[in-house]
C-alpha positions as CSV (number, residue, x, y, z in Angstrom):
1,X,0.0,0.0,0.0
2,X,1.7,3.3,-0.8
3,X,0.6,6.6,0.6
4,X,0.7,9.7,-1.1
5,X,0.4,12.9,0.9
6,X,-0.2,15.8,-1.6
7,X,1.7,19.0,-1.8
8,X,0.6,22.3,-0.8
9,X,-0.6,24.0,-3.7
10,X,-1.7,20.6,-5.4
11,X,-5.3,20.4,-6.5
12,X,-5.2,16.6,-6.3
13,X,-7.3,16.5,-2.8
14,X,-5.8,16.0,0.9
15,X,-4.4,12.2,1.1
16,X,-4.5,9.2,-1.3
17,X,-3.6,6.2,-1.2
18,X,-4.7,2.7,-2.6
19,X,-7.0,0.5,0.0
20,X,-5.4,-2.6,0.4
21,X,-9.1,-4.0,0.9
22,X,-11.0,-3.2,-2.3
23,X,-7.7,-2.0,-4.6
24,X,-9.6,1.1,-4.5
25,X,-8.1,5.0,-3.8
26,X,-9.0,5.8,-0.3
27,X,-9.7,9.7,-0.2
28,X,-9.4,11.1,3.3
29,X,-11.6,14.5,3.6
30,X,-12.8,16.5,7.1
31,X,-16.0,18.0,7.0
32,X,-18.0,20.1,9.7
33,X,-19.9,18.8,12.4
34,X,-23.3,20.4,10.9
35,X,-22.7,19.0,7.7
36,X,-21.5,15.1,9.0
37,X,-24.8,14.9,11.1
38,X,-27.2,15.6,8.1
39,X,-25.2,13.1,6.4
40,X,-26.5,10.5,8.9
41,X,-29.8,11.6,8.8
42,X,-30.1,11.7,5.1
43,X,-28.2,8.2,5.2
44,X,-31.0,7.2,7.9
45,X,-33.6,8.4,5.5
46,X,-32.4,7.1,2.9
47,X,-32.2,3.4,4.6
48,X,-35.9,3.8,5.6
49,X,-36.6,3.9,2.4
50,X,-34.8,1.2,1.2
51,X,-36.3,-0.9,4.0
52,X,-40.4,0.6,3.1
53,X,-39.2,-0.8,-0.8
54,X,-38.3,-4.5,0.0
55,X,-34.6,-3.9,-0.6
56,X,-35.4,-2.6,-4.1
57,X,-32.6,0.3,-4.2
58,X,-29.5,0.8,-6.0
59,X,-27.0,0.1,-3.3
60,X,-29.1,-0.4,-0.1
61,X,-28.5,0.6,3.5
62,X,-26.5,3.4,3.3
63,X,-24.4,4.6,5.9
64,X,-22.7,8.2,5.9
65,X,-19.3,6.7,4.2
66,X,-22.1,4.6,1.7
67,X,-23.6,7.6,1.1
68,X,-20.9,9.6,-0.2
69,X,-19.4,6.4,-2.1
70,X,-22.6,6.4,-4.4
71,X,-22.3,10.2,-4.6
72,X,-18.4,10.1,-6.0
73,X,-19.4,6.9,-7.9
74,X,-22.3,9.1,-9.8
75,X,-19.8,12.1,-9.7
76,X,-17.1,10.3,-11.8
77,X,-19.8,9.2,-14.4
78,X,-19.9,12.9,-15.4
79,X,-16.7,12.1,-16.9
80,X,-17.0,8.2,-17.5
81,X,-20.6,7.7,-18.4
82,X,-22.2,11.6,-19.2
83,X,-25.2,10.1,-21.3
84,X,-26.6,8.2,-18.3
85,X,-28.8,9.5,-15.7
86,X,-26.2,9.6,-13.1
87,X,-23.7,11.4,-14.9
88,X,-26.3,14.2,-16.3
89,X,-27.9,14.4,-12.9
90,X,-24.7,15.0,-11.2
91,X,-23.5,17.5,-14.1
92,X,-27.1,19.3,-13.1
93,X,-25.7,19.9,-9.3
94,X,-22.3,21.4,-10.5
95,X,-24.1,23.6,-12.7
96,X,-25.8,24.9,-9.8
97,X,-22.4,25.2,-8.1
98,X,-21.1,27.3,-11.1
99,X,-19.3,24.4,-12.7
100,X,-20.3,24.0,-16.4
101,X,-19.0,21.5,-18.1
């Protein structure tokens, strides 16, 4: 497993590194307090309704880190897969963020 801890100045993000688990890059991020507690609740939401639709959701019981895992996975399709619903949806939000692509 190597670590990379990015320079100042770089606009790669804070840490990477591959996950030894999944082969995946682990992305290490802080956020506020406010911010990680709607997370739950939205991931808590979000799992109720998973549960009231038999298990008939895309990736089921989320948790906060589940959460945002779907959220970078639809993010990236922006780039990867821009015709499907995830990847036009997503490019929506950043519009309203200022970002268009």
């Amino acid at each position: 497993m190597s670590n990379i801890v990015n320079q100042p100045g770089s606009d790669a993000g804070p840490v990477t590194g591959e996950d030894a688990a999944s082969g995946g890059t682990q992305l290490v991020l802080t956020i506020d307090s406010r911010t990680a507690q709607a997370l739950a609740e939205l991931a808590r939401r979000c799992s109720g309704v998973h549960a009231a639709r038999d298990g008939f959701t895309s990736h089921g019981l989320l948790t906060p880190v589940t959460l945002l895992e779907m959220l970078a996975e639809d993010a990236g399709m922006v780039v990867t897969r821009p015709g499907s619903w995830e990847g036009y949806n997503m490019a929506q939000v950043l519009v309203s963020h200022g970002y268009e692509l």
